[in-house]
C-alpha positions in Angstrom: 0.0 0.0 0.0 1.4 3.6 -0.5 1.8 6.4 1.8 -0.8 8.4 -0.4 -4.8 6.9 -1.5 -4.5 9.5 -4.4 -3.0 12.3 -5.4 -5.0 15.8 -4.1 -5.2 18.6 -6.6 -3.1 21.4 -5.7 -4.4 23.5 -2.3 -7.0 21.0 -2.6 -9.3 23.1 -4.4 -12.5 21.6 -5.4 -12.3 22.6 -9.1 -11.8 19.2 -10.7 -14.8 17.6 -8.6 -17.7 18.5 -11.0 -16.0 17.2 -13.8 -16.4 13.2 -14.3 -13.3 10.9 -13.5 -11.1 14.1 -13.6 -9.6 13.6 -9.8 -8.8 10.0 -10.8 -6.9 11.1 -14.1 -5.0 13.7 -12.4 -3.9 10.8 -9.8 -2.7 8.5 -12.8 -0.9 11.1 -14.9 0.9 12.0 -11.8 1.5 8.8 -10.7 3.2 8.2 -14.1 5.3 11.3 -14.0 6.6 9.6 -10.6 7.2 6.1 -12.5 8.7 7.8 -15.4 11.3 9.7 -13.8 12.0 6.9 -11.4 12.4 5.1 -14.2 14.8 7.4 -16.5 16.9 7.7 -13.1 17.2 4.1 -12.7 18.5 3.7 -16.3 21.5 5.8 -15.4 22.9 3.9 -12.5 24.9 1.5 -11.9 23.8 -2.3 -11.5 22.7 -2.4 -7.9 22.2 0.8 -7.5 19.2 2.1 -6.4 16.6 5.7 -7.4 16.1 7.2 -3.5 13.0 8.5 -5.2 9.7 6.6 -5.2 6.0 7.3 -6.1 4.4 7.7 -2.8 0.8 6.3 -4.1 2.4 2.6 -4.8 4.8 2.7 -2.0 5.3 3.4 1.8 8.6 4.1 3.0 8.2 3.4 6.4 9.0 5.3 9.6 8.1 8.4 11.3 6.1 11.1 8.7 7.7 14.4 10.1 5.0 17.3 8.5 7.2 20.6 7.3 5.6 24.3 6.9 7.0 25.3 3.5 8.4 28.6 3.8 8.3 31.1 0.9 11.6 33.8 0.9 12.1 34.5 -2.7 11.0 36.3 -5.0 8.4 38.6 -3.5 10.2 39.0 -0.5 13.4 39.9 -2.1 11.6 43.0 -4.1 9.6 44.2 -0.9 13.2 44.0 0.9 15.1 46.0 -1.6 12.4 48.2 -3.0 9.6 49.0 -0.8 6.0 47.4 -2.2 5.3 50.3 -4.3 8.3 49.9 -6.4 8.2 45.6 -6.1 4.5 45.7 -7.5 5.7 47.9 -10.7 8.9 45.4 -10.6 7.4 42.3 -10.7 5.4 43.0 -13.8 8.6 44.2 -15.7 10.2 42.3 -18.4 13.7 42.1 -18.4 16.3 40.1 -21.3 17.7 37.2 -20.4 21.0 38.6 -20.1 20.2 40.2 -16.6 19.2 36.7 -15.1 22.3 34.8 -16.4 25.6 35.5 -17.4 25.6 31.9 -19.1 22.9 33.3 -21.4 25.0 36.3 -23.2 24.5 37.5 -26.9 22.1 39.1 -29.4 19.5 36.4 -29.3 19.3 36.6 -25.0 19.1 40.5 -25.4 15.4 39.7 -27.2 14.2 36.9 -25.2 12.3 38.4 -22.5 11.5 37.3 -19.0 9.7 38.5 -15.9 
């Protein structure tokens, strides 16, 4: 048995429940997205060797579930920080080229590619 019966939608909003069989497609096609990168990182190991991921609906690790809050510092935070809100909220809605983000990502075709 796995850890999970099925795989919530996000937030566990109720959008997908008046639509027929929905909830148990979105548990299969995630459920495949676990078995198919389990499985492409089994294929690069060594005999032996085993993926320290697993999909969570067919299998139970075992031992003590220890619950997390997820804490979110990035990118809104960082523009309050160094702006003020004022200037964040005109900020976060301005594209910038990808050259700003990356200096992997240099040249004429980065300058046009633009990002927020």
């Amino acid at each position: 048995m796995g850890l999970v019966a099925r795989f919530a939608p996000s937030a566990y909003l109720s959008d997908f429940n008046g639509i027929a069989g929905q909830l148990d497609q979105r548990h299969r096609t995630i459920s495949s997205w676990f078995d198919d990168s389990i499985s492409m990182e089994a294929s690069g190991l060594a005999h032996g060797d085993h993926v320290q991921f697993y999909n969570p609906s067919i299998f139970d690790p075992g031992g003590n579930v220890i619950e997390q809050a997820i804490v979110w510092n990035a990118f809104t935070t960082e523009l309050l920080r160094q702006c003020g809100r004022e200037e964040a909220l005109i900020e976060a809605d301005r594209l910038w080229p990808l050259t700003r983000y990356s200096a992997k990502g240099q040249g004429p075709e980065y300058e046009r590619v633009l990002y927020t």
